[in-house]
Structures are given as C-alpha cells and as structure tokens.
DRENTINU-217994 format. One record per residue (C-alpha): residue number from 1; y, x, z. Coordinates in steps of 0.1 Angstrom, whole numbers, always signed. Example, Ala and Ser with C-alpha at 12.3 -4.5 7.8 and 13.67 -1.06 7.14 Angstrom:
BEGIN
 num    c2    c1    c3
   1   -45  +123   +78
   2   -11  +137   +71
***
This chain:
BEGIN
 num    c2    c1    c3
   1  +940 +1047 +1089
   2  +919 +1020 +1100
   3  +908 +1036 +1130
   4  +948 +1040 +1141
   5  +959 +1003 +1136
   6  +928  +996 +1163
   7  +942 +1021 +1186
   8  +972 +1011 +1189
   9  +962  +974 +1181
  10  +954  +974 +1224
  11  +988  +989 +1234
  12 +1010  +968 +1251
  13 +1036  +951 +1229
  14 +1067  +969 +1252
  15 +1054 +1002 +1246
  16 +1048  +994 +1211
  17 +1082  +984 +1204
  18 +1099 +1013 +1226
  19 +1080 +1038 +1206
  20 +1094 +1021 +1174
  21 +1129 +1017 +1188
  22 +1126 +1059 +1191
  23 +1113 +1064 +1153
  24 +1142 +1039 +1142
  25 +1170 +1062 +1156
  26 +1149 +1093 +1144
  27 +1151 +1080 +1107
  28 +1185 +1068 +1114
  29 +1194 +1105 +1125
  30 +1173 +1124 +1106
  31 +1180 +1106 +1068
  32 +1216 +1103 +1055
  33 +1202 +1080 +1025
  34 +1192 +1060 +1046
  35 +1216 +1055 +1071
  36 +1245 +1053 +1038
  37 +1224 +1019 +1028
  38 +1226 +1005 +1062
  39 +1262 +1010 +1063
  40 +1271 +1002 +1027
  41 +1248  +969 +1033
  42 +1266  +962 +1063
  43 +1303  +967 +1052
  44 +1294  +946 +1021
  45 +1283  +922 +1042
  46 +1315  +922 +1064
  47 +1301  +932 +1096
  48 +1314  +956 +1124
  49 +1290  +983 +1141
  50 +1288  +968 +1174
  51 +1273  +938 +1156
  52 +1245  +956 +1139
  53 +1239  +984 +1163
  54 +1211  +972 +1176
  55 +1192  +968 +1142
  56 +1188 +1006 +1139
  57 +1164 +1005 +1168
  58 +1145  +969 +1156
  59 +1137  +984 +1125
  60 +1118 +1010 +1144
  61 +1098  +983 +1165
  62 +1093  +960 +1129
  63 +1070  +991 +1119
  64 +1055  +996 +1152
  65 +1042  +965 +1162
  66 +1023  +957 +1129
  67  +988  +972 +1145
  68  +991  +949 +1175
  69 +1002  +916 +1147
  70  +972  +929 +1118
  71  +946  +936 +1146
  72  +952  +925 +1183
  73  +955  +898 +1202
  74  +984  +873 +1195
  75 +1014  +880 +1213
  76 +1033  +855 +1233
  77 +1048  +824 +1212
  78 +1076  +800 +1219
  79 +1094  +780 +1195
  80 +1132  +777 +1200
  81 +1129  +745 +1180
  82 +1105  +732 +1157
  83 +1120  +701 +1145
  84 +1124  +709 +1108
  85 +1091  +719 +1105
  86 +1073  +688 +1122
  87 +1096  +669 +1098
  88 +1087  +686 +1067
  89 +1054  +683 +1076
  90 +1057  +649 +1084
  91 +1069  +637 +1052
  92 +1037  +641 +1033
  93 +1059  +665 +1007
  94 +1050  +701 +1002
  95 +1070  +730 +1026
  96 +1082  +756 +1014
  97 +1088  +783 +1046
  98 +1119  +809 +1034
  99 +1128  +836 +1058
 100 +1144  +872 +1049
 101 +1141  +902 +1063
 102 +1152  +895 +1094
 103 +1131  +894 +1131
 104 +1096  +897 +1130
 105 +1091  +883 +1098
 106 +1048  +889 +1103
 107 +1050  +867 +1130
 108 +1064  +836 +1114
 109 +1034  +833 +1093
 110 +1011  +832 +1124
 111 +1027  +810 +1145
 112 +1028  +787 +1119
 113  +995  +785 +1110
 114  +989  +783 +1153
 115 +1007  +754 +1153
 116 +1003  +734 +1122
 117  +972  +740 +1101
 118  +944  +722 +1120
 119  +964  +690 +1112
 120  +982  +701 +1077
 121  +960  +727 +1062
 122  +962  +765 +1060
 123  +995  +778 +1051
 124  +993  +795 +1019
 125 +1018  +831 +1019
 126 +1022  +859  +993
 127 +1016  +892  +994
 128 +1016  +926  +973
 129  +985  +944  +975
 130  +990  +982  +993
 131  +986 +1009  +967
 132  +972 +1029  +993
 133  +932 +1028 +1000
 134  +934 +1029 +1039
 135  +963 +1002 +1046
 136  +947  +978 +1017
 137  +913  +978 +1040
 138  +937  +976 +1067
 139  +960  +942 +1055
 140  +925  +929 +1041
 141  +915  +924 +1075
 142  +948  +913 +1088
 143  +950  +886 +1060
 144  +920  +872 +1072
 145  +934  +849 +1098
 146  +920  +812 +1107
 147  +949  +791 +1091
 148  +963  +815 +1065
 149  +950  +821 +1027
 150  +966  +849 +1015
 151  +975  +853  +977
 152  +987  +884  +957
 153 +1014  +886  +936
 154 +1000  +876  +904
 155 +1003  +849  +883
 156  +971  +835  +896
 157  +984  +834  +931
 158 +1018  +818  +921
 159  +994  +789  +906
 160  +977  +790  +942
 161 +1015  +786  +957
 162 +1016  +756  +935
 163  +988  +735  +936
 164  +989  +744  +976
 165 +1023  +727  +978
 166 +1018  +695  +952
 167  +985  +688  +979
 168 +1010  +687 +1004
 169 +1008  +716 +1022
 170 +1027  +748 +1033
 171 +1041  +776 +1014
 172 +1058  +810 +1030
 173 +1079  +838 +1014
 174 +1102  +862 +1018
 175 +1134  +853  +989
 176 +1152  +884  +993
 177 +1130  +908  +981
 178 +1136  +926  +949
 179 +1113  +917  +924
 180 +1098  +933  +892
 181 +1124  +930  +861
 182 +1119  +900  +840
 183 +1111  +878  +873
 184 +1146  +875  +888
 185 +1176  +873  +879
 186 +1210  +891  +896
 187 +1229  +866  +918
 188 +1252  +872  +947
 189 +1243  +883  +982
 190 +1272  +890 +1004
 191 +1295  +888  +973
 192 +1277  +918  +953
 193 +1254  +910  +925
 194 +1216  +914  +939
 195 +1181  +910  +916
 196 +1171  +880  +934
 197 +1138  +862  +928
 198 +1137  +831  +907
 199 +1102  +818  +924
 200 +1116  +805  +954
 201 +1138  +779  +935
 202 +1112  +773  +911
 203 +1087  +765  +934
 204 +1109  +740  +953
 205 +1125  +725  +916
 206 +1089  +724  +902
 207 +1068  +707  +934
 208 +1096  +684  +955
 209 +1088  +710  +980
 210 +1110  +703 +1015
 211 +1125  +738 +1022
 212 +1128  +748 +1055
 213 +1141  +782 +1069
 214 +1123  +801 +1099
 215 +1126  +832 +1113
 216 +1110  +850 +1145
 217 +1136  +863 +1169
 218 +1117  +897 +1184
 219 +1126  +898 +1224
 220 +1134  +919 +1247
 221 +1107  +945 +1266
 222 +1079  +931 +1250
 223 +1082  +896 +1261
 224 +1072  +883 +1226
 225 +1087  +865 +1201
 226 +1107  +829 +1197
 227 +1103  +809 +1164
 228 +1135  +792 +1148
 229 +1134  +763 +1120
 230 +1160  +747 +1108
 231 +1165  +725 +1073
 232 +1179  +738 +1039
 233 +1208  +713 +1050
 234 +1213  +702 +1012
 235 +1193  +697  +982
 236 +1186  +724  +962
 237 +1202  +720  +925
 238 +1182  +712  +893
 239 +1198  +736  +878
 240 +1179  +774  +886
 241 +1206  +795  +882
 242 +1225  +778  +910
 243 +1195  +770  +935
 244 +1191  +807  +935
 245 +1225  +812  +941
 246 +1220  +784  +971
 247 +1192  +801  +985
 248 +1209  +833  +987
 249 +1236  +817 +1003
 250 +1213  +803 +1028
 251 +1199  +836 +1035
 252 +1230  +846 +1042
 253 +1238  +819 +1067
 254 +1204  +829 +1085
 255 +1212  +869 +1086
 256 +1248  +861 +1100
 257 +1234  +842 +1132
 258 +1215  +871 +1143
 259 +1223  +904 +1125
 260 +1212  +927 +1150
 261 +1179  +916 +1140
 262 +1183  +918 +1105
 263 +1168  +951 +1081
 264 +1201  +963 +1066
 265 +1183  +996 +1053
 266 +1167  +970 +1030
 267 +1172  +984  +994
 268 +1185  +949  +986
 269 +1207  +959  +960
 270 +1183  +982  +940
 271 +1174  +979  +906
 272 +1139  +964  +898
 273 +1108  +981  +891
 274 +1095  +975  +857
 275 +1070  +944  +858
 276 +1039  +968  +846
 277 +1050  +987  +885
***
C-alpha cells in the first residue's frame, strides 16, 4: 500500500482531485445505501439538491488527495482570514482547533502547524490508529510532520490533549464524529438526536481553552486550498450537557456556510461502536 500512496503522492493535485471527483459519482451511482444517507442527511438538515450537489463529487477528491497530503509536497496555502487564530494564540490560553467533516479537513492540521508552531509549539491532534497493517505504516509516516505530535485515541493521548493545552498550546479535532458508547452522549445535530462526543467540551470546560473553528475550503482545478478561522462567538457553558449541544450547534453554523463541501454520507447519526471496538 505504501508503495501506491508514493505514486500517486507525485501526481498533480488537479488530476488527483478529478480522479476522485469520478469515484465519488461511481459510489454515488453504484451504492443506494449510500446515496439514501446523503439524502436523508441532507433533508434532515433542510437543504435542497442544487445546494449539496456538488459534495457527491468532493467526497471523491477528500479520498483522493490523501497520498499527495500524507506523502508529497505541500500544496498551495492561503488563509482567507486568520484573525481568530493569531488571537487565540495571542492570549497565552490554550486553543482548541474544532472543524467537522467538511473541506479538506487534513489540510487544516498542516497549515496550522506551517504557520504557527515555530512561535507557539507543535499543534497536538488526535487520531485512531488504522486496523489495517499497510495504511498504519502509511499514516505513521504522514503523522510524522515538523510541527504536529500526533496522539491516538486513548486515554493516554486525551492526557497529552490536556497537558498540551494548560502549557498553552494548540489542540485539533474533529467533534462530529461518532464515538465509542460510554464516551458521548446523544445531542441534537440538525434537530435529530446524534451520539456526539463529550471531549470537545470537556477539554475546553477543563483547560480555559479559547475555541476557535477552522476549516479548509478545497478549490477549484487543483489550485489548492484556503484556510478559514473564525471564533466560537460565545462562551461555552459550564454545564457539559449544553456545551455539547453549543458545539453541535456551531458545527452546524460552519456546515451551512459551505455545504457543497461538507461529507453528508457521513454516518453521523449511527449508533456507537462498543468502547472495547
């Protein structure tokens, strides 16, 4: 596997994403399942077709350009604006980086660490080791990036979230993932009850963290990617159950400004996977 993620590691990033663009309308096409949870996700959310149409093809190119983001050169950068980040930053406090499934979420992590961690540190992000042999040697090496430490989804990494943020440093997840039962709790997304992580809100309630949402808008014919920030807007409550229900609604706010871009075949509404999973 590791010998296919170089190969295609030195395509162009247009070619890249018009090859995805094709394999998103095939599973679109090809797999009613799929395609019923786009649209079921979609109505729930209150959206037309013409507003979404375009994600069926970026979810194509979200899979695609992963060799050239694990293993290639960096693709073009620009930051649509970066204010809420250089204040977060700038107030000493821990940041805690939320974005959903939504652009090129891979990106987000990188630029970030481009553009802040020789002042601020490395920015610390989770993720869930593959089960498979050949993508784990695979995300090893595209973990190992100047500026990022990478730490799994255990209870030791969730300590490494922590102690990262109360030094004052950087944070990044994804909060609308479904997590394992018994580390959620069901909350509303789009008005339908979703398992929705509790870690998130806890890691803000617990540290002082400054939230601040990002996402990386994927452009057109390979032309790269742009970076929005933007504050939480209000403080989260001390009470969980309703910061996760105010992060959730954030997300929201997020996927609305740009749904074309957004992975509606997400299994968001799913049941969790027991924790032992």
């Amino acid at each position: 596997m590791l010998s296919w993620f170089r190969f295609f590691s030195r395509w162009p990033l247009w070619a890249l994403h018009a090859m995805g663009s094709v394999g998103g309308w095939l599973a679109w096409c090809f797999s009613g399942r799929y395609r019923r949870r786009f649209l079921d996700n979609v109505r729930q959310a209150g959206l037309g077709w013409r507003a979404v149409l375009g994600a069926v093809g970026q979810a194509g190119r979200m899979s695609a350009e992963l060799p050239r983001l694990w293993l290639g050169r960096t693709p073009h950068l620009a930051w649509a604006d970066d204010r809420a980040a250089v204040e977060a930053y700038a107030s000493g406090q821990g940041v805690l980086f939320l974005t959903p499934h939504m652009g090129c979420f891979e990106i987000t992590a990188q630029a970030l660490a481009l553009r802040f961690s020789a002042q601020h540190g490395p920015l610390t992000v989770l993720y869930r080791p593959a089960r498979h042999a050949g993508l784990g040697e695979v995300m090893s090496l595209a973990r190992q990036r100047p500026g990022l430490e990478a730490v799994p989804t255990t209870l030791a990494g969730v300590r490494q979230m922590i102690k990262a943020l109360r030094s004052g440093r950087a944070v990044g997840l994804l909060p609308d993932q479904v997590p394992p039962e018994g580390m959620g709790q069901w909350a509303p997304f789009f008005g339908q009850p979703a398992y929705t992580m509790t870690l998130a809100a806890r890691l803000a309630l617990q540290t002082g963290a400054r939230v601040v949402l990002i996402w990386g808008e994927r452009l057109s014919w390979g032309r790269g990617y742009r970076l929005h920030t933007q504050a939480l807007g209000h403080a989260l409550s001390a009470d969980l159950d309703t910061a996760v229900v105010q992060i959730n609604q954030a997300m929201e706010s997020l996927i609305l400004q740009c749904p074309s871009q957004y992975i509606w075949g997400y299994a968001r509404y799913k049941h969790p996977r027991p924790a032992s999973d």
